[in-house]
VOPAGU-2260 file (C-alpha; in pm, 1 decimal, decimal comma):
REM VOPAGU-2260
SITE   aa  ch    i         X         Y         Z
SITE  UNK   A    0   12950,2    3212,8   14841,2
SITE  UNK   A    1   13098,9    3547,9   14862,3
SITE  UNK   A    2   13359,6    3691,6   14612,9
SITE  UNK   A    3   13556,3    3972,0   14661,4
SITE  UNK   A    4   13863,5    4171,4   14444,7
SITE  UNK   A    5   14072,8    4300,4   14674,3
SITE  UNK   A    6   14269,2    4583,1   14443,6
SITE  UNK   A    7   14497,8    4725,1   14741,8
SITE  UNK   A    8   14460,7    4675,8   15129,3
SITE  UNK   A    9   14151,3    4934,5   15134,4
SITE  UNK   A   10   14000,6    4874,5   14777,2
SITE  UNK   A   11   13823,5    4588,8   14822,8
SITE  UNK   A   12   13491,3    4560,7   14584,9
SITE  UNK   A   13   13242,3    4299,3   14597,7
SITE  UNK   A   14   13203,3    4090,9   14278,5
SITE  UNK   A   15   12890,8    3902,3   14132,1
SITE  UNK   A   16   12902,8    3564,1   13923,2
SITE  UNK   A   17   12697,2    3642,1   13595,0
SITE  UNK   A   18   12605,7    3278,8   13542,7
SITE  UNK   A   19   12659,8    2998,6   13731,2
SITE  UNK   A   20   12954,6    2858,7   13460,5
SITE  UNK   A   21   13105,7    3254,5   13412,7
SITE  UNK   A   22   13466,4    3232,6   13354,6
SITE  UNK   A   23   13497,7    3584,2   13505,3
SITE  UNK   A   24   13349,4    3791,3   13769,8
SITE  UNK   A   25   13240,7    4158,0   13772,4
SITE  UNK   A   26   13350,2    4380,3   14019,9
SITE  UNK   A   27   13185,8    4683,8   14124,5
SITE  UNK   A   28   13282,6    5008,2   14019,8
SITE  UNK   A   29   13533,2    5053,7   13662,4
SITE  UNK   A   30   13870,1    4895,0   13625,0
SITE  UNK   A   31   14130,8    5162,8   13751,5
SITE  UNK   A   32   14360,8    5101,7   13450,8
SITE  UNK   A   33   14124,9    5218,8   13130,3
SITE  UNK   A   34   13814,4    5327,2   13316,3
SITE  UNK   A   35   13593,3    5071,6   13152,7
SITE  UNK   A   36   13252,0    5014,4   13307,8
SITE  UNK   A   37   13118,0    4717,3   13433,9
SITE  UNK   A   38   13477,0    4512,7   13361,3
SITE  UNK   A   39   13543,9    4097,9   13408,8
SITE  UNK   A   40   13797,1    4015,6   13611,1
SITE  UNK   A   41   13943,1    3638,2   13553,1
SITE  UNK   A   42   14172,2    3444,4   13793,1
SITE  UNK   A   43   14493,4    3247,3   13801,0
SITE  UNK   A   44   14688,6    3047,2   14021,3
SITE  UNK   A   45   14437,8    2906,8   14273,7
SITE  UNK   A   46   14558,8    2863,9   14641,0
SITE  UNK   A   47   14316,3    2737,4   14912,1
SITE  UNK   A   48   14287,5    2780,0   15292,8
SITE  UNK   A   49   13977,7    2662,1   15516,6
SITE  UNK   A   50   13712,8    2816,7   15405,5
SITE  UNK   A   51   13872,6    3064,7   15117,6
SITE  UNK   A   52   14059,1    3070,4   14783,2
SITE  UNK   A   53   14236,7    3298,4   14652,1
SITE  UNK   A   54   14385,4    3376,5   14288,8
SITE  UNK   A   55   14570,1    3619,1   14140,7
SITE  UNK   A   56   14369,0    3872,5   13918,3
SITE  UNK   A   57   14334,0    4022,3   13592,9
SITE  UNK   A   58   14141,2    4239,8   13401,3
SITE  UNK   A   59   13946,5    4067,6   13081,1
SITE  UNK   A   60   13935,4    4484,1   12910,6
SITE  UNK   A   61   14357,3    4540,0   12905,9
SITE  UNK   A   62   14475,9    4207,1   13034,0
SITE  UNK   A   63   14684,8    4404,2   13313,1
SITE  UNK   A   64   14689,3    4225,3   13681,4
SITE  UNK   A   65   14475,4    4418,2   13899,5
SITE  UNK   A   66   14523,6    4250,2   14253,4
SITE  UNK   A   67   14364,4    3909,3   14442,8
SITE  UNK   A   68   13999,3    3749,0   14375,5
SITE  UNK   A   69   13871,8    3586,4   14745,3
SITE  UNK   A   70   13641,9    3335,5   14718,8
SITE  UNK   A   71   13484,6    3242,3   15087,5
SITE  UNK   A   72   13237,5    2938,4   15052,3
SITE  UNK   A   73   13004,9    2841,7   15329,8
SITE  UNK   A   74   13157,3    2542,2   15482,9
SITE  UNK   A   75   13056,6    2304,3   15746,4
SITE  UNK   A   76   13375,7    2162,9   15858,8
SITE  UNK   A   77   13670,6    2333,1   15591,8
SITE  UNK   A   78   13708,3    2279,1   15235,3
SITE  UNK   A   79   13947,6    1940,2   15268,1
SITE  UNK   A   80   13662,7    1804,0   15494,3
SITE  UNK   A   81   13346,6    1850,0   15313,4
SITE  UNK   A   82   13560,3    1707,3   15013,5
SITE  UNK   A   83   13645,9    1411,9   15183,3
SITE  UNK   A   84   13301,7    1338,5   15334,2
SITE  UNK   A   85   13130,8    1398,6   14981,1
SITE  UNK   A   86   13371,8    1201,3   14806,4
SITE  UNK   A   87   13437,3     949,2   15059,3
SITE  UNK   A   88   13294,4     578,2   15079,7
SITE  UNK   A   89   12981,5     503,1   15211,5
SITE  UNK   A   90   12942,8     446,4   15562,9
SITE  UNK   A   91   12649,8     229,6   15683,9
SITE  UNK   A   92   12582,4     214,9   16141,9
């Protein structure tokens, strides 16, 4: 799994997951609004294409949006797919 913030369209800072159940990420770098350093970044609204979702962003240290988290998961056949086949019944040939 890769996550990225993309702040603008050539800002783009990898993130790390402090713990498996974090409710935040941390970007590298400080945020760009109050300088704080390391900052969590939190998502919101969740969208999701094949092998990505993405959510807008905010900062945990002002609470001021700060541009998109993208989340890219390694995927056999898509996200819908590898749902479907994990949760689907079981087949027996």
């Amino acid at each position: 799994m890769k996550i990225h913030l993309h702040v603008t369209a050539t800002d783009v800072r990898a993130c790390t997951l402090p713990y498996p159940t974090a409710e935040a990420v941390v970007p590298a770098g400080a945020c760009p609004h109050c300088e704080t350093a390391p900052f969590h970044v939190s998502g919101g609204a969740i969208a999701q294409g094949h092998d990505t979702y993405t959510a807008d962003a905010w900062t945990r240290c002002c609470g001021k949006p700060i541009g998109k988290l993208v989340v890219t998961v390694a995927t056999l056949f898509g996200i819908e797919e590898d749902d479907r086949v994990c949760h689907g019944r079981c087949r027996v040939y």
